[in-house]
C-alpha positions as CSV (number, residue, x, y, z in Angstrom):
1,X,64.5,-10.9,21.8
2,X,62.5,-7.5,23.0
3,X,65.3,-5.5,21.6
4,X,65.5,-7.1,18.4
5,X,61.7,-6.5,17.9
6,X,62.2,-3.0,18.6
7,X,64.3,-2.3,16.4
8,X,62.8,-4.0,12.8
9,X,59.5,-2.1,13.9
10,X,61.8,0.6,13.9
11,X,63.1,-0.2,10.6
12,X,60.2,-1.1,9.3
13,X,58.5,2.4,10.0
14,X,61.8,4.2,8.9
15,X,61.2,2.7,5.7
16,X,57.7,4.3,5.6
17,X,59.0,7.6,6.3
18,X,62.0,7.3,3.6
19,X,59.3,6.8,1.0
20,X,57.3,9.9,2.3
21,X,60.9,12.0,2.0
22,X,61.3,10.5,-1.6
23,X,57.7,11.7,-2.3
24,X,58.0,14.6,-1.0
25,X,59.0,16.9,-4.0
26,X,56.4,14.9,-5.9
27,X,53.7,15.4,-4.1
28,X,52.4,18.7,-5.4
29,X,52.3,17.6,-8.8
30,X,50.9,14.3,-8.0
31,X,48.3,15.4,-4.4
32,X,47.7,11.8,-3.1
33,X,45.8,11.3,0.6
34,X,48.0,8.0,1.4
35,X,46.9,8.3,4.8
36,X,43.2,7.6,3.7
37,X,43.7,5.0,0.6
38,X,45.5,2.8,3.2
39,X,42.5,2.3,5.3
40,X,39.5,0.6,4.2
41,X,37.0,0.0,6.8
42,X,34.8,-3.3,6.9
43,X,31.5,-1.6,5.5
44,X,33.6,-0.5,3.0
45,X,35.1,-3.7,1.9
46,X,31.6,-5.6,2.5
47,X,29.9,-3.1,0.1
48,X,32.1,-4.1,-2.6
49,X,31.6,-7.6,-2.0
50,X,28.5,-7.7,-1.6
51,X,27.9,-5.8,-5.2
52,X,31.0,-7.7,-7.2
53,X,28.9,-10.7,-5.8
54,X,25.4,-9.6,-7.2
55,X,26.9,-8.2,-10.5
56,X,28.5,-12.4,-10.7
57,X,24.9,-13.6,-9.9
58,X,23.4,-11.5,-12.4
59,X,25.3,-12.0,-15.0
60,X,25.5,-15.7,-14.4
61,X,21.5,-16.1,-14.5
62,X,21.4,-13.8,-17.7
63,X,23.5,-16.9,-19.3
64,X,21.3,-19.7,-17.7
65,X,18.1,-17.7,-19.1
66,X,19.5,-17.1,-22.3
67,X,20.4,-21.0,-22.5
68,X,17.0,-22.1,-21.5
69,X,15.1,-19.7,-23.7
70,X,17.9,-20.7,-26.7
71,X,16.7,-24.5,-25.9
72,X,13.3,-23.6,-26.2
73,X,13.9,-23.0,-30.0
74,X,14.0,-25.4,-32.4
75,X,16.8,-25.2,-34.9
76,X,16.2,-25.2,-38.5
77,X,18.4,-27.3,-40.2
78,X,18.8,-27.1,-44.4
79,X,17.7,-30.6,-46.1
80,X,20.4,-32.7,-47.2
81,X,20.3,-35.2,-49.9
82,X,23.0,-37.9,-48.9
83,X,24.9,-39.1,-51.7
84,X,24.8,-43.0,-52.3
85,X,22.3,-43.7,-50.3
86,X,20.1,-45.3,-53.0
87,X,23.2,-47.9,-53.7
88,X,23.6,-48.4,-50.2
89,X,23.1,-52.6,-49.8
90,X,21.0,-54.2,-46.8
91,X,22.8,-54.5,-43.4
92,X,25.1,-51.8,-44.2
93,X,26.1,-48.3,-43.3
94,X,27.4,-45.1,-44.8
95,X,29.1,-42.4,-43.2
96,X,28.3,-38.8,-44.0
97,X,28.3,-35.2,-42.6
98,X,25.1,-33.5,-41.2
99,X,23.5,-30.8,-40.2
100,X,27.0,-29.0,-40.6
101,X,30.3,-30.6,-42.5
102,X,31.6,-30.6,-39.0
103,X,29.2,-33.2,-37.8
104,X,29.7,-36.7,-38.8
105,X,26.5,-39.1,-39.0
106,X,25.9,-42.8,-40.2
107,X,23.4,-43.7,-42.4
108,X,22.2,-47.3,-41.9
109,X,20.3,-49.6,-44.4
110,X,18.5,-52.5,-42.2
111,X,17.9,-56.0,-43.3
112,X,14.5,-54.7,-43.3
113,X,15.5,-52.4,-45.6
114,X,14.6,-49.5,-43.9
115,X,16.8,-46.6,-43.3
116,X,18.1,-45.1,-40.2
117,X,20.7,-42.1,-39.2
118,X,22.2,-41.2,-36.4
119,X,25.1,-38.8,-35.3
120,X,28.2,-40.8,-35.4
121,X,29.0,-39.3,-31.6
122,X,28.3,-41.5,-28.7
123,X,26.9,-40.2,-25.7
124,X,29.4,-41.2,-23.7
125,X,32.7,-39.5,-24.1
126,X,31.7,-39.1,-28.3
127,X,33.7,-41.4,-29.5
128,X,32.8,-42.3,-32.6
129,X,30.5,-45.4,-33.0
130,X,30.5,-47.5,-36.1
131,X,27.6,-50.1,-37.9
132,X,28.5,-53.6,-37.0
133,X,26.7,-55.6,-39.7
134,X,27.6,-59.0,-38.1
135,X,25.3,-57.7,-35.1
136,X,23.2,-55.5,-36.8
137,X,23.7,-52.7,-34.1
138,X,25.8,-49.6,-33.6
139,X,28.7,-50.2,-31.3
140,X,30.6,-48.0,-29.7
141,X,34.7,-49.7,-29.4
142,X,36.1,-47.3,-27.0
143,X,34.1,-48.6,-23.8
144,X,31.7,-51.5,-25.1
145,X,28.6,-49.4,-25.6
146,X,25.8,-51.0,-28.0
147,X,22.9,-49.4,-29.5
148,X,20.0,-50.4,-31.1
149,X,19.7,-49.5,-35.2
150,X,16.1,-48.8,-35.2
151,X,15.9,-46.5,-32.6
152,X,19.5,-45.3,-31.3
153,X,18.3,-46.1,-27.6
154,X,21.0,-47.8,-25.5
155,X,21.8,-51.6,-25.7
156,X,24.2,-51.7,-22.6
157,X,27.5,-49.7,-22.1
158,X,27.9,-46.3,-20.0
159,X,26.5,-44.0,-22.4
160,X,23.3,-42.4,-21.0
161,X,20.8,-41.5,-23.1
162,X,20.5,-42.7,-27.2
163,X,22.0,-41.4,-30.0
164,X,21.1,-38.2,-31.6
165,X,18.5,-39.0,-34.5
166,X,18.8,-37.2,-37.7
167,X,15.0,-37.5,-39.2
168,X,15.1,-38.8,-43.1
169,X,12.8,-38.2,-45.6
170,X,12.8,-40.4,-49.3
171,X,11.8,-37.9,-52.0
172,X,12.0,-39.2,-55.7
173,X,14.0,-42.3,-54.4
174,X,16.9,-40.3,-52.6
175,X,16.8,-40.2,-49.1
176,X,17.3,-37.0,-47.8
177,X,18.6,-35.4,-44.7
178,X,15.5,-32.8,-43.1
179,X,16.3,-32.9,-39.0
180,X,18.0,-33.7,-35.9
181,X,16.5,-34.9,-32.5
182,X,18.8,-34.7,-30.0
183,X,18.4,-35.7,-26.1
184,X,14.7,-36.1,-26.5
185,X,14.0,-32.5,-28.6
186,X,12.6,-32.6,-31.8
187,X,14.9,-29.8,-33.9
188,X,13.1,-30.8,-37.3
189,X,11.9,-28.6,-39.9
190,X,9.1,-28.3,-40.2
């Protein structure tokens, strides 16, 4: 067992001088110290750490403080007349895109016949919700979630907070589009 330990540290460092010999016409063109690259010593190896950990810390809080400051703004959103709204019956709902065409949103006439629109995005897991007319609320069918039509709050369900509000304006008779408040921030014009 000794001798056989012997002899693969032997190997092992004949190896390391086989590489040197290979080297060895190379070495003038190419000077390399491979003596001292191989050590590093424990300050050496703390330093690095220790500033590869601040420069992650710093740039993480740069992205926290740009987020809070960026929340701290309140987006400007263009108004938007919705098409058919006018038309739209009592009780009834109508789906259209706002602030962006990549947002979807409802538009609900009440019995009342008030209007009221929402982003078409539950809280949840944003699935999308739908007007249920036979219960006059907004449902969510991919885990049972209810909410109410005049304000978007929660009925019951998981999600956990209300729906985001898009603020509406009637101008002329058209009802028009003019803000979002989302997760308790007002981000209307105005």
């Amino acid at each position: 067992m000794k001798a056989n330990l012997t002899d693969t540290i032997k190997r092992v460092l004949s190896d390391e001088s086989d590489v040197r010999a290979a080297n060895a016409a190379y070495d003038r063109e190419f000077p390399y110290e491979r003596d001292d690259e191989a050590q590093v010593t424990r300050r050496e190896f703390c330093g690095f750490l220790g500033l590869t950990s601040t420069a992650l810390f710093a740039g993480a809080a740069g992205f926290a403080g740009k987020a809070v400051y960026d929340a701290r703004q309140p987006e400007n959103f263009a108004p938007l007349r919705i098409d058919g709204a006018a038309a739209l019956e009592r009780n009834s709902a109508l789906n259209f895109h706002y602030p962006t065409a990549r947002e979807p949103a409802l538009l609900i006439r009440a019995n009342d016949g008030n209007y009221y629109a929402y982003g078409q995005k539950c809280t949840h897991l944003s699935c999308p919700v739908y007007y249920s007319a036979a219960t006059a609320r907004i449902e969510c069918p991919c885990h049972e979630a209810g909410f109410e039509t005049a304000t978007g709050k929660v009925l019951y369900g998981p999600p956990p907070r209300a729906l985001d509000r898009i603020e509406l304006e009637l101008r002329n008779g058209e009802v028009w589009a003019v803000g979002k408040k989302v997760g308790g921030r007002d981000e209307s014009n105005g």
